[in-house]
N, C-alpha and C positions, 0 to 999 in steps of 0.2 A: 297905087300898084304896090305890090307884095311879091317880092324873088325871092326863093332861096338858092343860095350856091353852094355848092360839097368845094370848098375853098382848098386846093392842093398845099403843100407844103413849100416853104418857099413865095410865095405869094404876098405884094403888099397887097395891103386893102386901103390901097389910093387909085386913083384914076389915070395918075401920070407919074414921072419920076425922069430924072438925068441920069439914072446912075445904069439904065438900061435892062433891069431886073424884072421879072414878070409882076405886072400889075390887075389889078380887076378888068382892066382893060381890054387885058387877052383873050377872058370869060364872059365878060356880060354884055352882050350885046343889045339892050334897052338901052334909052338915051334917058337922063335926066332922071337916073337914080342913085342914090348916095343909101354908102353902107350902116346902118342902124346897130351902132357898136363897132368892135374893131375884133381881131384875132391875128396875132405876132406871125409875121412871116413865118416861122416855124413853128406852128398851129395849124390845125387843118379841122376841116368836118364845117359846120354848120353857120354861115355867115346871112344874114339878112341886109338886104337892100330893099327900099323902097323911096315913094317920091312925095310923101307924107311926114309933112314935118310933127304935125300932132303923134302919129305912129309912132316915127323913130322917137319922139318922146318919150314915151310912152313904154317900148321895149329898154330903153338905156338909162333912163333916169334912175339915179340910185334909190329916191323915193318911192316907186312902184314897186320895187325889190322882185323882178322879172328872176325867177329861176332858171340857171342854167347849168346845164350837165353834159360832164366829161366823160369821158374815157381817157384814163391814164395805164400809160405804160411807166415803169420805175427800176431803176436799177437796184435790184436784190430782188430778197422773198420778203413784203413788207408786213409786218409784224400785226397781228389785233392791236397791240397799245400805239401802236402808232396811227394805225386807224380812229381809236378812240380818241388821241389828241389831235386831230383834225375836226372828228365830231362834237370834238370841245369850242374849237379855236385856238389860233395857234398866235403868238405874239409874235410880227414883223419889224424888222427895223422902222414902221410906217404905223404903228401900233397893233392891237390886239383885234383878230380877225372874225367877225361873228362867226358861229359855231356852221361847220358846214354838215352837209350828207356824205357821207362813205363808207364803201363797201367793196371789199373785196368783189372781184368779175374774175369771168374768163375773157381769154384775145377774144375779139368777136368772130365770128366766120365768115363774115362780109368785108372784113378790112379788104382794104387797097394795099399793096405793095407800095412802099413809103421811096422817092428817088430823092438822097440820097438813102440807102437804108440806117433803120439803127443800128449804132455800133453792136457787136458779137464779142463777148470775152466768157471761152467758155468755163470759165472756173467760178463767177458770177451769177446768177440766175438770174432775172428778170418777172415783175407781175405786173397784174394788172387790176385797176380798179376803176371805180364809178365816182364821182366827187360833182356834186352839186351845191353853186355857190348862190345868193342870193345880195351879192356883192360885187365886182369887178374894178376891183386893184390892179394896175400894172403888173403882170408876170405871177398874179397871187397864186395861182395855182402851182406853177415852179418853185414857187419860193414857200408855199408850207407847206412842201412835199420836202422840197431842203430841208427845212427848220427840223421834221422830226427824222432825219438822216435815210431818205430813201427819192432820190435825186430823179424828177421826169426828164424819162427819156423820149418820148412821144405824147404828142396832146389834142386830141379829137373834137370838139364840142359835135354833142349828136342831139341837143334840144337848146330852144330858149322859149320860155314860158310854153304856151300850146304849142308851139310849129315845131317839129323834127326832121334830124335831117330824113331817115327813113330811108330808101332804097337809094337815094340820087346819088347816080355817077359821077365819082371824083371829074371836078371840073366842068361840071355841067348843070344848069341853073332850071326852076322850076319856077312857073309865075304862080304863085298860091293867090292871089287876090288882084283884082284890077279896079 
């Protein structure tokens, strides 16, 4: 079996927790499936679950090099060259990152209203882009958005390899395969 979930913000992508915080728990009501990858509680969009251990190999192994794409939101108006050293690779405290896809976007017009929202500071402007990794480093995407000085303020995943997230309603799960 094959789910996807539009994974709200705020969300662990565990199954239980002490600390009382909303978990996959909340959303996915299939038994005896575990999430193929991860995305940070404050991450949202496109989370896969299934009950195929060869699968979630499959999609997560860094060997497969499973492409997966964002939608970022960043504080400012982020620059072509800064684009271009993303499309380079950008060097982390964890080393030198293979070279991603990005591209300037527009907000989408399907977004969800984000609870908490993003901060507002109107002297600031904000954009947005598209950033496709073929790698998945803790936080990498935050952090070589940092590196070339234009800090994510919001973070979507809307593909991993074929599956997208596509229409599905924040918070609510799709069985793509059984």
């Amino acid at each position: 079996m094959l789910i996807a979930l539009n994974k709200p913000f705020g969300v662990l992508c565990q199954f239980t927790t002490d600390e009382g915080r909303p978990t996959l728990a909340d959303y996915v009501r299939q038994k005896d499936v575990y999430p193929a990858g991860r995305l940070d509680h404050d991450s949202e969009g496109l989370l896969l679950l299934t009950d195929d251990g060869a699968l979630a190999h499959r999609l997560t192994d860094p060997k497969h090099k499973q492409p997966k794409t964002y939608l970022v939101q960043v504080d400012g108006a982020i620059s072509d060259e800064a684009i271009q050293a993303l499309c380079r690779g950008v060097t982390l405290n964890d080393g030198p990152t293979l070279p991603a896809v990005a591209a300037h976007a527009q907000e989408p017009s399907w977004l969800w209203p984000r609870d908490p929202p993003v901060r507002f500071r109107k002297s600031i402007p904000t954009s947005w882009l598209s950033i496709t990794l073929r790698e998945g480093r803790n936080r990498q995407i935050r952090r070589m958005t940092a590196a070339v000085g234009f800090p994510t303020l919001r973070l979507i995943r809307v593909r991993i390899g074929a599956y997208a997230l596509d229409d599905l309603p924040l918070g609510q799960t799709r069985v793509l395969a059984s």
